[in-house]
PyMOL Python script that loads the backbone (N, CA, C, O; Angstrom):
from pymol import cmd

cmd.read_pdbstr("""\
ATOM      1  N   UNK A   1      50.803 167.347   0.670  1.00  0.00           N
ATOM      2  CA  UNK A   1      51.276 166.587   1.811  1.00  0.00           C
ATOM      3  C   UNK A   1      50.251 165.521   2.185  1.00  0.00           C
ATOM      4  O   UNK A   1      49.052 165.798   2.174  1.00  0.00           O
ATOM      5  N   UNK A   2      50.617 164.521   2.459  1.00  0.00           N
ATOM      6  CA  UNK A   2      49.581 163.188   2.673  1.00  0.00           C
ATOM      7  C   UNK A   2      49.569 163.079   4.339  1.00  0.00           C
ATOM      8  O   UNK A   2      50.675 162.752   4.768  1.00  0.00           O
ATOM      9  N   UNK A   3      48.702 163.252   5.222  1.00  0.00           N
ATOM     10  CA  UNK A   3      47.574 163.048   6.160  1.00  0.00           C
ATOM     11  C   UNK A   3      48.268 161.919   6.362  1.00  0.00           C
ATOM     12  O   UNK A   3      48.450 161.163   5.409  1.00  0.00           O
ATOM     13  N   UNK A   4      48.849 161.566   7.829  1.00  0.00           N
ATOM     14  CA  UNK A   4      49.296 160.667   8.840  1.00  0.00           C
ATOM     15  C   UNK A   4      48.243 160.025   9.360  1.00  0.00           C
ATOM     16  O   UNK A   4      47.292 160.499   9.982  1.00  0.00           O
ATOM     17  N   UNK A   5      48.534 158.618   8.986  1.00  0.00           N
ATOM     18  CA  UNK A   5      47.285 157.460   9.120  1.00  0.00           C
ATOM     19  C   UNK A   5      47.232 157.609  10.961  1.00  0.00           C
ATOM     20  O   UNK A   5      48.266 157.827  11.592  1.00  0.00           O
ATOM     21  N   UNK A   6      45.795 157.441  11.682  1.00  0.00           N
ATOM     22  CA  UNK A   6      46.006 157.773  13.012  1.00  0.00           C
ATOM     23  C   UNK A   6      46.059 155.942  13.592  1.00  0.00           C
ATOM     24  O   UNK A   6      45.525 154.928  13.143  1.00  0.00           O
ATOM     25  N   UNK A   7      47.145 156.246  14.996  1.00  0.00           N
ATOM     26  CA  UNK A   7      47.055 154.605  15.287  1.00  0.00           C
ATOM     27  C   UNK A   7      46.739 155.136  17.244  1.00  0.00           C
ATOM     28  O   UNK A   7      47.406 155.843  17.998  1.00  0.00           O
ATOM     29  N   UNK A   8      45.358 154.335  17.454  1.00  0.00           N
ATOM     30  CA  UNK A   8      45.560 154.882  18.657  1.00  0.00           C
ATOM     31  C   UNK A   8      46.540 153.934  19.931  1.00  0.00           C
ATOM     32  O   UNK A   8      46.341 152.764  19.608  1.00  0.00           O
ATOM     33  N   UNK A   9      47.375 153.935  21.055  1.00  0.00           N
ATOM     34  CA  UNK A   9      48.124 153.112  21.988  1.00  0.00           C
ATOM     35  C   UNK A   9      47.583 153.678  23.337  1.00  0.00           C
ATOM     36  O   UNK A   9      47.281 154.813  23.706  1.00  0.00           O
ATOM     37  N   UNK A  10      47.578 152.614  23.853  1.00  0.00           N
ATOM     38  CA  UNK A  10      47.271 153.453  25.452  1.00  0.00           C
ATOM     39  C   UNK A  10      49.083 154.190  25.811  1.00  0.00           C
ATOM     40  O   UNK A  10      50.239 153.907  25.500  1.00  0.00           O
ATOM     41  N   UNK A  11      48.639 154.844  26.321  1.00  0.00           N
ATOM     42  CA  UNK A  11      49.815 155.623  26.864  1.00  0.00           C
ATOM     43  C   UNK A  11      50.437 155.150  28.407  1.00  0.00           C
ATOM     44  O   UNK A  11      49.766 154.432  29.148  1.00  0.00           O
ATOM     45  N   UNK A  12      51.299 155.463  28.646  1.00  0.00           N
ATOM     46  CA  UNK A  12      52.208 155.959  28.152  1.00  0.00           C
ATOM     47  C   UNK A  12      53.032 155.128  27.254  1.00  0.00           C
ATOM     48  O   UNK A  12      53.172 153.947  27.570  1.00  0.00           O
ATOM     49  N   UNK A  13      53.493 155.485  26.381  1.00  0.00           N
ATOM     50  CA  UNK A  13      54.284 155.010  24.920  1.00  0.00           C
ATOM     51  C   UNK A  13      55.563 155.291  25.553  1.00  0.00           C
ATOM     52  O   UNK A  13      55.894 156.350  26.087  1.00  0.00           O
ATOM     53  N   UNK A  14      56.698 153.513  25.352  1.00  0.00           N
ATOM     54  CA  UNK A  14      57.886 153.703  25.038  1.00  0.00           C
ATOM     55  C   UNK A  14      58.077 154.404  24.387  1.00  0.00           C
ATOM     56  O   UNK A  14      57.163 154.889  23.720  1.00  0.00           O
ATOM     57  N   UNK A  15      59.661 154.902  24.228  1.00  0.00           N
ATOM     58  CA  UNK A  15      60.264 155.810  22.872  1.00  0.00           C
ATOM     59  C   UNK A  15      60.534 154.840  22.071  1.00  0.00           C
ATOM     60  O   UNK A  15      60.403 155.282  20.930  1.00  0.00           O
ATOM     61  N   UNK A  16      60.976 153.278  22.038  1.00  0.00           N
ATOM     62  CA  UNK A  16      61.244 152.432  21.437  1.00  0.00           C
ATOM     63  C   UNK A  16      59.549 152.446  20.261  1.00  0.00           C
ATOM     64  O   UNK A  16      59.330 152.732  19.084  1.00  0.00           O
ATOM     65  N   UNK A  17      58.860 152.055  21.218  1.00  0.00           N
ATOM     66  CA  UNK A  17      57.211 152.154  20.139  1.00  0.00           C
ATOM     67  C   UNK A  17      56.801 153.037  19.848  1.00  0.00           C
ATOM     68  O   UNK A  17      56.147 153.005  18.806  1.00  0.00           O
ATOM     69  N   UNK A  18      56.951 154.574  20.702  1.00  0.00           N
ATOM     70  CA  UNK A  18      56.952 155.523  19.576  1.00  0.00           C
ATOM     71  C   UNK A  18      57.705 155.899  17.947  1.00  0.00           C
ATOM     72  O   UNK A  18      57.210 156.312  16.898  1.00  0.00           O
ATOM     73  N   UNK A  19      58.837 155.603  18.266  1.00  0.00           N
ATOM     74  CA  UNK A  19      59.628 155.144  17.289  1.00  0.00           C
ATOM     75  C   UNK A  19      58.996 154.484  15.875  1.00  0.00           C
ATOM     76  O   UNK A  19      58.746 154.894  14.742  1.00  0.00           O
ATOM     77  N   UNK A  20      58.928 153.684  16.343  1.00  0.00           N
ATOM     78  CA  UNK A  20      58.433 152.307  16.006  1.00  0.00           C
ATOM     79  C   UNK A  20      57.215 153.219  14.673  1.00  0.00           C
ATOM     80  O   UNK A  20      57.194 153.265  13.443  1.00  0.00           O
ATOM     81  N   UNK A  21      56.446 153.748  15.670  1.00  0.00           N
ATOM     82  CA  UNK A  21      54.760 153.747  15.310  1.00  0.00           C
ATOM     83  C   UNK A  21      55.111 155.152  13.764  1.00  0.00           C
ATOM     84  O   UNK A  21      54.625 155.277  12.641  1.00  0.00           O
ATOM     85  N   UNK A  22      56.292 156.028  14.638  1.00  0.00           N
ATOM     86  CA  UNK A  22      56.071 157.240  13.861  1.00  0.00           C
ATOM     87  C   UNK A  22      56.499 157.223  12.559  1.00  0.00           C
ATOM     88  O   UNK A  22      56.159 157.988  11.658  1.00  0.00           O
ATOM     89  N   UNK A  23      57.619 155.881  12.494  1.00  0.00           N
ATOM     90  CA  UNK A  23      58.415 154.959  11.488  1.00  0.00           C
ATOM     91  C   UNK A  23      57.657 154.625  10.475  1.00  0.00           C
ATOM     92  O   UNK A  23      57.988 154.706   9.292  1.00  0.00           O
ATOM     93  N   UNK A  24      56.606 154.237  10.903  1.00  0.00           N
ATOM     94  CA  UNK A  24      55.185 153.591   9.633  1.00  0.00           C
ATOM     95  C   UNK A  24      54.259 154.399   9.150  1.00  0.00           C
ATOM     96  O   UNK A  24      53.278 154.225   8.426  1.00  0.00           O
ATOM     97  N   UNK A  25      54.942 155.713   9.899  1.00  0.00           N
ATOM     98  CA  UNK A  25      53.896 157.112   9.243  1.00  0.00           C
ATOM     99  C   UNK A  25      52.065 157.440  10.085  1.00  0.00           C
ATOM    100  O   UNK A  25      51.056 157.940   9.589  1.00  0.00           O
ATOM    101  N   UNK A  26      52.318 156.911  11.423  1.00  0.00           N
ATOM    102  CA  UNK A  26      51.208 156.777  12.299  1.00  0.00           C
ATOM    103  C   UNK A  26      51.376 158.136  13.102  1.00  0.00           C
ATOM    104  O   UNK A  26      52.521 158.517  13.346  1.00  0.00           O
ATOM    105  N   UNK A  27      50.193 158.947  13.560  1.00  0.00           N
ATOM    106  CA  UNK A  27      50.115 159.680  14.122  1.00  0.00           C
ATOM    107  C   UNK A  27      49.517 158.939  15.466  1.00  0.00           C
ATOM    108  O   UNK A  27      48.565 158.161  15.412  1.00  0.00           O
ATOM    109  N   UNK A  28      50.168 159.269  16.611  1.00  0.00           N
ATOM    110  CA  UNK A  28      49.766 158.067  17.961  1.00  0.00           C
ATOM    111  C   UNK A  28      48.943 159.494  18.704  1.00  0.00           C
ATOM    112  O   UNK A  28      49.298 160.673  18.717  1.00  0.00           O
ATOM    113  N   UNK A  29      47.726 158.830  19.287  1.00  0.00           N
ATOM    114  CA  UNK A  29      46.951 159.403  20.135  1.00  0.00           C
ATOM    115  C   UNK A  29      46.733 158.488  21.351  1.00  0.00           C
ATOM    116  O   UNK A  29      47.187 157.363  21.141  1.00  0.00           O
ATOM    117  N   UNK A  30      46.229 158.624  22.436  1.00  0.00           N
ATOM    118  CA  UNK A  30      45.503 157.768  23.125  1.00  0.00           C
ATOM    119  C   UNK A  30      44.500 157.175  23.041  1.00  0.00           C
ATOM    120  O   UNK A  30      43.430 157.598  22.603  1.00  0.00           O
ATOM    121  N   UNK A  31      44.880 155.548  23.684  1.00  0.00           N
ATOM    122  CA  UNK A  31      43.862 154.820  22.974  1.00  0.00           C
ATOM    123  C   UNK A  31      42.445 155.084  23.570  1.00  0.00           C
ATOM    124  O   UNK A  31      41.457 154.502  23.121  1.00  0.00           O
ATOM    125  N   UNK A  32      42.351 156.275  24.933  1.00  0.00           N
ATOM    126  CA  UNK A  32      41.248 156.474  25.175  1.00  0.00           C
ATOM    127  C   UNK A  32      40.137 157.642  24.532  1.00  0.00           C
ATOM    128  O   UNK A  32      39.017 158.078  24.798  1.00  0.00           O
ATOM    129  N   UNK A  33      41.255 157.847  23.479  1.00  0.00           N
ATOM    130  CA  UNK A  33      40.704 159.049  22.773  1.00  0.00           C
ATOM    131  C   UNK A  33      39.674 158.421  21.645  1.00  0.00           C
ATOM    132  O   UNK A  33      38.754 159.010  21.077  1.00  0.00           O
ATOM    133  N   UNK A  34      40.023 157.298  21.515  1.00  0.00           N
ATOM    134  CA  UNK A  34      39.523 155.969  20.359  1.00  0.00           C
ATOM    135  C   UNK A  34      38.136 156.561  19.799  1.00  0.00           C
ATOM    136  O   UNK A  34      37.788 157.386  20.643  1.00  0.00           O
ATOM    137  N   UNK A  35      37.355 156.528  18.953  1.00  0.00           N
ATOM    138  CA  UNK A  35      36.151 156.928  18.544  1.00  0.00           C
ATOM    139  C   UNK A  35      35.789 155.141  19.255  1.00  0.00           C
ATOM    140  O   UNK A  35      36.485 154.181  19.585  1.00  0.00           O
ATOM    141  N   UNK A  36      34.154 155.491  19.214  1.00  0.00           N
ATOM    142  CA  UNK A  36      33.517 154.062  20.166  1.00  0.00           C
ATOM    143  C   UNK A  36      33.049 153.145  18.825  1.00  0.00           C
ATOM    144  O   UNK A  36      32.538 153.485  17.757  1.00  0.00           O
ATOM    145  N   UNK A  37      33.463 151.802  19.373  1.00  0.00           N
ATOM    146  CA  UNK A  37      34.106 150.975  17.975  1.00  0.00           C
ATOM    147  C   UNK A  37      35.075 150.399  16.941  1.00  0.00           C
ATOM    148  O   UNK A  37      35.057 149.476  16.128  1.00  0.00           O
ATOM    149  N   UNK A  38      36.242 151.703  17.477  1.00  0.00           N
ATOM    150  CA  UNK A  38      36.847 151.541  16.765  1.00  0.00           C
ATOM    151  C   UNK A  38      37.631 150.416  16.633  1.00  0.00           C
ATOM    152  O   UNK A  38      37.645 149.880  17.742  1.00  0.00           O
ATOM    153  N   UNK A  39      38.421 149.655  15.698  1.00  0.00           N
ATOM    154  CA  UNK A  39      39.605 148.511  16.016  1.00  0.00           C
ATOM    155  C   UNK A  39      40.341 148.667  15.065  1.00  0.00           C
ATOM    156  O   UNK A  39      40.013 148.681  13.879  1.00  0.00           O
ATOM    157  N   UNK A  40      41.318 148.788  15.488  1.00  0.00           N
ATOM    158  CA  UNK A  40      42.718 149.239  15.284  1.00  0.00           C
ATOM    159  C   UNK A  40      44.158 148.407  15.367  1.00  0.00           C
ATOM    160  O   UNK A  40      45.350 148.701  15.275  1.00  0.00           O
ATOM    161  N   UNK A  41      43.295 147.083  15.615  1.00  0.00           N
ATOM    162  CA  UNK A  41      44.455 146.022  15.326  1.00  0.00           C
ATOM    163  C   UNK A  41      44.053 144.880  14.830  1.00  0.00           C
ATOM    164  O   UNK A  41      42.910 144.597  15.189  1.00  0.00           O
ATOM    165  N   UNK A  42      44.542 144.135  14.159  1.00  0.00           N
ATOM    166  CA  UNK A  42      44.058 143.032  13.388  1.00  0.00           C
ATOM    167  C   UNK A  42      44.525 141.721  14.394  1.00  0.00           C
ATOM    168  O   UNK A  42      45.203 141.960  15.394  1.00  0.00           O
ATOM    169  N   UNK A  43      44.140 140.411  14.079  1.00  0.00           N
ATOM    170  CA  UNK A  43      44.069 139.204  15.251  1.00  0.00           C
ATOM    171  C   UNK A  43      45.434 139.524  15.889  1.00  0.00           C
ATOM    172  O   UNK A  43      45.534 139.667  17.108  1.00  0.00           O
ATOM    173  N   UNK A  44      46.453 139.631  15.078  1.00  0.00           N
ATOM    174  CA  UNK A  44      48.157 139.351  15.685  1.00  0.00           C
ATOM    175  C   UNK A  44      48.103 140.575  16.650  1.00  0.00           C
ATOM    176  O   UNK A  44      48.779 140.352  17.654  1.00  0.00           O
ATOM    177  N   UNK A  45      47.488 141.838  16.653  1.00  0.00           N
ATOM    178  CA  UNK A  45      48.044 143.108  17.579  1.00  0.00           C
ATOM    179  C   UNK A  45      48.242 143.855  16.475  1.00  0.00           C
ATOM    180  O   UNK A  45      48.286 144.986  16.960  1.00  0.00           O
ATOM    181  N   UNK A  46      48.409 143.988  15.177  1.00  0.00           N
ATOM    182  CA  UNK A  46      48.512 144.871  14.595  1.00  0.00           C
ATOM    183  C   UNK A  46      47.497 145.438  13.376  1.00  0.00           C
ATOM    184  O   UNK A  46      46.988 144.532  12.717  1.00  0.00           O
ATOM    185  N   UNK A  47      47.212 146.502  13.070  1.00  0.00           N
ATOM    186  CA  UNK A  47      46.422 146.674  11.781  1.00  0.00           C
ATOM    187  C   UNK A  47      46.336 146.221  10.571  1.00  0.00           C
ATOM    188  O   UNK A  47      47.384 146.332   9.934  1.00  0.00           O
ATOM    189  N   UNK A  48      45.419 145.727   9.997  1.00  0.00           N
ATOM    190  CA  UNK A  48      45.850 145.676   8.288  1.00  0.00           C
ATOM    191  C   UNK A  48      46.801 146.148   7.659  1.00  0.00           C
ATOM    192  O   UNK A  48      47.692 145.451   7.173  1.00  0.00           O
ATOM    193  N   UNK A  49      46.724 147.773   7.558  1.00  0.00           N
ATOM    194  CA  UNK A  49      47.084 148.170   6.565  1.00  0.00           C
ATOM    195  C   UNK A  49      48.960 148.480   7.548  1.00  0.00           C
ATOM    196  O   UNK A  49      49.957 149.027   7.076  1.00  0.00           O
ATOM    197  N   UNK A  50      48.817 148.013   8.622  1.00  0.00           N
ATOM    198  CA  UNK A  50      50.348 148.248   9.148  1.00  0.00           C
ATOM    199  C   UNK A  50      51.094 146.970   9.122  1.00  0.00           C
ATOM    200  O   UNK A  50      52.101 146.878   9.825  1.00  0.00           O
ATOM    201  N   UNK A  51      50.625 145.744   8.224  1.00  0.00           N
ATOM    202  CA  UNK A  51      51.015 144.400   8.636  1.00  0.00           C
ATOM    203  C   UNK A  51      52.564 144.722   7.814  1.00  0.00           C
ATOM    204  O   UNK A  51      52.494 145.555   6.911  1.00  0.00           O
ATOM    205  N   UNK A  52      53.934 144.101   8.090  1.00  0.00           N
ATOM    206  CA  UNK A  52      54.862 144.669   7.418  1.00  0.00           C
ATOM    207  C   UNK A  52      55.551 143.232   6.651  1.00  0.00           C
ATOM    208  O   UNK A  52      55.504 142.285   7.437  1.00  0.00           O
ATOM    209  N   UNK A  53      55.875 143.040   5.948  1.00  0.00           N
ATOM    210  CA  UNK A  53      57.685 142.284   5.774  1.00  0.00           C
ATOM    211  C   UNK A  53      58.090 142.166   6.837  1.00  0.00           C
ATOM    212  O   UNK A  53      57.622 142.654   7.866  1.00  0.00           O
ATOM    213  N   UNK A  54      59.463 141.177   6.652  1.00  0.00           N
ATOM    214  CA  UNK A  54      59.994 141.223   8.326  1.00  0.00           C
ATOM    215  C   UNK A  54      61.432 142.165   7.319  1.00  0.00           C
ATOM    216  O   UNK A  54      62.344 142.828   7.814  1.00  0.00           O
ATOM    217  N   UNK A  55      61.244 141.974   6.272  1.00  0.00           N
ATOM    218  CA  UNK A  55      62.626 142.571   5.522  1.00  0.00           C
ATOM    219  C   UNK A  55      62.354 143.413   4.153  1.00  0.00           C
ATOM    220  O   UNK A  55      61.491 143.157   3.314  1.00  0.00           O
ATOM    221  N   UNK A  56      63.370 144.557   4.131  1.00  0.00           N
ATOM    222  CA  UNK A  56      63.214 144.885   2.371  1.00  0.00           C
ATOM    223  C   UNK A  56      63.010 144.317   1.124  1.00  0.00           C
ATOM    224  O   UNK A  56      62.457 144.725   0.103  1.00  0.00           O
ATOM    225  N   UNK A  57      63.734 142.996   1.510  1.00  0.00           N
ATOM    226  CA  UNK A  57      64.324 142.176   0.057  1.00  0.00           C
ATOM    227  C   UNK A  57      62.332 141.258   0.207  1.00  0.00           C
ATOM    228  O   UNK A  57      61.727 140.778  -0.752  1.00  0.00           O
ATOM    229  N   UNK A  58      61.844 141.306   1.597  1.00  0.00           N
ATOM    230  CA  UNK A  58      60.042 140.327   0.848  1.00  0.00           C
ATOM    231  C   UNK A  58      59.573 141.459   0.624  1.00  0.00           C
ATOM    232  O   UNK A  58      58.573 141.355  -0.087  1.00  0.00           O
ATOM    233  N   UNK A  59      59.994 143.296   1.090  1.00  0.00           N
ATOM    234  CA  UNK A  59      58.865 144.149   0.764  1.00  0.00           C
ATOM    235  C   UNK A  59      58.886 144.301  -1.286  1.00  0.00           C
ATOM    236  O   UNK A  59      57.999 144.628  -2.074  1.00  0.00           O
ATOM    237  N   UNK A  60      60.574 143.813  -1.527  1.00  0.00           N
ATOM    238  CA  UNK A  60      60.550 144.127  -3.094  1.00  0.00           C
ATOM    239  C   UNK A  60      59.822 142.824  -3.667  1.00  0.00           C
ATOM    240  O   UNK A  60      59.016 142.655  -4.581  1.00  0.00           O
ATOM    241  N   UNK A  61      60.418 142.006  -2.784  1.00  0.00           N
ATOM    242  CA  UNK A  61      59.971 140.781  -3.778  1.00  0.00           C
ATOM    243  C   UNK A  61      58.176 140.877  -3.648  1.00  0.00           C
ATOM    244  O   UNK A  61      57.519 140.880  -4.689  1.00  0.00           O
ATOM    245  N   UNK A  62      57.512 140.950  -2.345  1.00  0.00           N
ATOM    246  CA  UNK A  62      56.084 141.091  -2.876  1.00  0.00           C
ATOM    247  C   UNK A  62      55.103 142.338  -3.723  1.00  0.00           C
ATOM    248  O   UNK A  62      53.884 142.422  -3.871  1.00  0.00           O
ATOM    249  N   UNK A  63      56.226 143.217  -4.176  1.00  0.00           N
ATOM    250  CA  UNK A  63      56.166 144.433  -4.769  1.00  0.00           C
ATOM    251  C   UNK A  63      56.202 143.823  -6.762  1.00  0.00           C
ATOM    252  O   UNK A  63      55.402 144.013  -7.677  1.00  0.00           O
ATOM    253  N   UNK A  64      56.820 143.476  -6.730  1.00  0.00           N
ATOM    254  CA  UNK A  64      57.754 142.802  -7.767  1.00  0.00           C
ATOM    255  C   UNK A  64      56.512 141.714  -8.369  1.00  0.00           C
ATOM    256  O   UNK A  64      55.952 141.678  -9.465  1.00  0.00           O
ATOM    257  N   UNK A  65      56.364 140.882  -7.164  1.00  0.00           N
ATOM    258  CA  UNK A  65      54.764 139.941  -7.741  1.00  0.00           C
ATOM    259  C   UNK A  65      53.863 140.458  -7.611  1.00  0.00           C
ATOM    260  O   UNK A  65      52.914 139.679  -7.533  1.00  0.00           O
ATOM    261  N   UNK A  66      53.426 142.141  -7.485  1.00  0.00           N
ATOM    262  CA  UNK A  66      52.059 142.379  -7.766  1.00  0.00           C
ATOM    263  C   UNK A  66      52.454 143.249  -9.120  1.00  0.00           C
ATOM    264  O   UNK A  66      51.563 144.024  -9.470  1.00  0.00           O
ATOM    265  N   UNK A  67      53.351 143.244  -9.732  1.00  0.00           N
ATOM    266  CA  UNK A  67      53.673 144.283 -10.775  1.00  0.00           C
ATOM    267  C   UNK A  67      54.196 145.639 -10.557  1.00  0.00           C
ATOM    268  O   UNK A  67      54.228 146.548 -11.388  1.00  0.00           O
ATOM    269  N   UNK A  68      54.522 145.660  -9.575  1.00  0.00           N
ATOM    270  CA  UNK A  68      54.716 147.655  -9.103  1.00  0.00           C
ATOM    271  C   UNK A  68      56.641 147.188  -9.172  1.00  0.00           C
ATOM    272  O   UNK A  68      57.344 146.319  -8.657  1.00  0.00           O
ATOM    273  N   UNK A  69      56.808 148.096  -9.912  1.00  0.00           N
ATOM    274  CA  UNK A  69      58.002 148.771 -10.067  1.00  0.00           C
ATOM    275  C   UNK A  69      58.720 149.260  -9.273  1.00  0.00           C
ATOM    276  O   UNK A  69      58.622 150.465  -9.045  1.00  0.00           O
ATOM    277  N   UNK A  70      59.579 148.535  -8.668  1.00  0.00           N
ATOM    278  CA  UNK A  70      60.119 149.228  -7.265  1.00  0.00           C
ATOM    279  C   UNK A  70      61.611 150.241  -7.838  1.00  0.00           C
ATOM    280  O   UNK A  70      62.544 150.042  -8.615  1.00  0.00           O
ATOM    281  N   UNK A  71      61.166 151.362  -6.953  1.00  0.00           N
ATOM    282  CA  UNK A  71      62.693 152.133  -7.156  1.00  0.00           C
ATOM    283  C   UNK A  71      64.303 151.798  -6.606  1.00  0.00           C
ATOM    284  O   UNK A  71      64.532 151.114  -5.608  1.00  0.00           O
ATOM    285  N   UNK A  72      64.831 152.113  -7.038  1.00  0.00           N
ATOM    286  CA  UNK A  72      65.957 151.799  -7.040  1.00  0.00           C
ATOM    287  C   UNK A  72      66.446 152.539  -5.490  1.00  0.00           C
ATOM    288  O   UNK A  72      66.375 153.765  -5.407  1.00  0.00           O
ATOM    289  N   UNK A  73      66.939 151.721  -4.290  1.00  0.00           N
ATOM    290  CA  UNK A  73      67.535 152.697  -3.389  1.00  0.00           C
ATOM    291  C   UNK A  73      66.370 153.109  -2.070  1.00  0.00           C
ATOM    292  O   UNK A  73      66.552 153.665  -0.987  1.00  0.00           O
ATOM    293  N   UNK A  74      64.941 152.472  -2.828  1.00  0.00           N
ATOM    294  CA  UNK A  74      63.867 152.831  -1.752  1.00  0.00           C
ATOM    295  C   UNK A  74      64.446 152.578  -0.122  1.00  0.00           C
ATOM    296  O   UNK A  74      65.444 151.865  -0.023  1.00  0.00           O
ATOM    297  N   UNK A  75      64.036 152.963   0.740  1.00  0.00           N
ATOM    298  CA  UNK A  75      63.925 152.659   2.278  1.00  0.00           C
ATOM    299  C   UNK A  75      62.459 151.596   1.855  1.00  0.00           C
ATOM    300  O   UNK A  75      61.687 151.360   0.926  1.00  0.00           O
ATOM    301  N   UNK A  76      62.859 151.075   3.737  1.00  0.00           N
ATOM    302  CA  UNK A  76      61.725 150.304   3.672  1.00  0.00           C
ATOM    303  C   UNK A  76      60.383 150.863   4.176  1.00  0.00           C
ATOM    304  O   UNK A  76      59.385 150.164   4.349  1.00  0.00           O
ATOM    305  N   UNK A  77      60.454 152.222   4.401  1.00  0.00           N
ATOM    306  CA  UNK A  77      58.540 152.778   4.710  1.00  0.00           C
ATOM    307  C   UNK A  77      58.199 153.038   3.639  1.00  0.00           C
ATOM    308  O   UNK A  77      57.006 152.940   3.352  1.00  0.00           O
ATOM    309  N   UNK A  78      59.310 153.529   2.531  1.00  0.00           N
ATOM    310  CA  UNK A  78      58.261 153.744   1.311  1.00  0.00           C
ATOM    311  C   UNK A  78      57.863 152.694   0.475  1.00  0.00           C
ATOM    312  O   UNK A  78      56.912 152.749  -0.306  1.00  0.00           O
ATOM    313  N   UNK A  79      58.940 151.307   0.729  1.00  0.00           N
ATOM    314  CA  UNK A  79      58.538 150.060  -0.065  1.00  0.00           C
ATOM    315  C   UNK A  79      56.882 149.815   1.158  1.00  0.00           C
ATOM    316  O   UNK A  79      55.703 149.662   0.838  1.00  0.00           O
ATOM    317  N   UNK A  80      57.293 149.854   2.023  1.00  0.00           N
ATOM    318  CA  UNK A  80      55.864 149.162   2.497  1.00  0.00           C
ATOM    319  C   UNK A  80      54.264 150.361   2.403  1.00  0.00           C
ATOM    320  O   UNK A  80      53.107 149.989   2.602  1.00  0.00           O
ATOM    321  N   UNK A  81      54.670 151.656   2.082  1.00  0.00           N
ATOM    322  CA  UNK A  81      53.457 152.227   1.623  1.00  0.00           C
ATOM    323  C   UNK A  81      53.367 152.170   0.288  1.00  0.00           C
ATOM    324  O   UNK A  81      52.317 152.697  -0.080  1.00  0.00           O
ATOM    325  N   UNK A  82      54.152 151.669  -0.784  1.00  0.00           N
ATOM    326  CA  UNK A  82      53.515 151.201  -1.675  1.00  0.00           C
ATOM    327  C   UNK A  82      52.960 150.212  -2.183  1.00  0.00           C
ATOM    328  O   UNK A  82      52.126 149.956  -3.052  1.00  0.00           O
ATOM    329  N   UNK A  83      53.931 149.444  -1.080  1.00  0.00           N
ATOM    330  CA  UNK A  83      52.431 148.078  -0.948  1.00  0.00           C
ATOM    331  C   UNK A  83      51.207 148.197  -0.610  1.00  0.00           C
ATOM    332  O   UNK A  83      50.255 147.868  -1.318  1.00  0.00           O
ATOM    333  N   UNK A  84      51.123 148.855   0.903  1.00  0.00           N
ATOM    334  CA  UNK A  84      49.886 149.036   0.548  1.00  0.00           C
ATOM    335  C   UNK A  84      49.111 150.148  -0.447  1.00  0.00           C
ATOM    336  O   UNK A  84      47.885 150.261  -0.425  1.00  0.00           O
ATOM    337  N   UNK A  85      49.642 150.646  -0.987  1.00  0.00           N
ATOM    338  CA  UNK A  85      48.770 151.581  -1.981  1.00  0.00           C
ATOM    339  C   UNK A  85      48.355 150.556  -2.788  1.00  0.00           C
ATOM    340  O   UNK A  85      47.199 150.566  -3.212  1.00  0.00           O
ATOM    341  N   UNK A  86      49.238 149.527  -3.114  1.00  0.00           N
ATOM    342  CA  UNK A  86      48.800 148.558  -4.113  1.00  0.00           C
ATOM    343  C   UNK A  86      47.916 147.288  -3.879  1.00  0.00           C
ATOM    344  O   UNK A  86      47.475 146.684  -4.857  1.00  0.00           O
ATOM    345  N   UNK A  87      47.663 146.896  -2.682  1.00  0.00           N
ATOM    346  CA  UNK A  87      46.547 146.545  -2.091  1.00  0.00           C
ATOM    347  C   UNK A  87      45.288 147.222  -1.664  1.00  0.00           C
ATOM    348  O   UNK A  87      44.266 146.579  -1.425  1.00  0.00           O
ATOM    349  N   UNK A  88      45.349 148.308  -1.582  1.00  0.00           N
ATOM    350  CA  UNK A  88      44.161 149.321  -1.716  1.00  0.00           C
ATOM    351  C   UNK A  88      43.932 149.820  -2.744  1.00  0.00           C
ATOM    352  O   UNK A  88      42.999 150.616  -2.849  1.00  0.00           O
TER     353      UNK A  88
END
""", "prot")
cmd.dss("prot")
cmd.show_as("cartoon", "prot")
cmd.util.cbc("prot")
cmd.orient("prot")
């Protein structure tokens, strides 16, 4: 079983952004729980490794131009964690 990347939010969390967060495979804590230092969002508000497509068809197509073999039928959390697997 693969370990839920942690994303911290101040609370209280919509259900809409909980949603949202649990969608991309994030385990949400409070952001006051934060280790000191930490940053957890990149310039736009969001993380690196959570930056997304706005759609399936750029998560295949930028899948497609790094060489990774996309499956047939994927959803789009698993097209976008194999992007990033393939950037990491």
């Amino acid at each position: 079983m693969q370990e839920k990347k942690v994303w911290y939010e101040p609370h209280p969390v919509t259900p809409a952004r909980k949603a949202e967060l649990r969608g991309r495979g994030f385990q949400i804590i409070d952001a006051v729980f934060a280790p000191e230092g930490h940053e957890s969002r990149g310039e736009d508000g969001e993380p690196e490794s959570v930056k997304k497509a706005a759609t399936v068809a750029e998560l295949r197509e930028s899948l497609t131009a790094k060489g990774v073999q996309v499956p047939e039928g994927a959803k789009k959390a698993d097209l976008q964690a194999l992007l990033d697997g393939a950037q990491g």
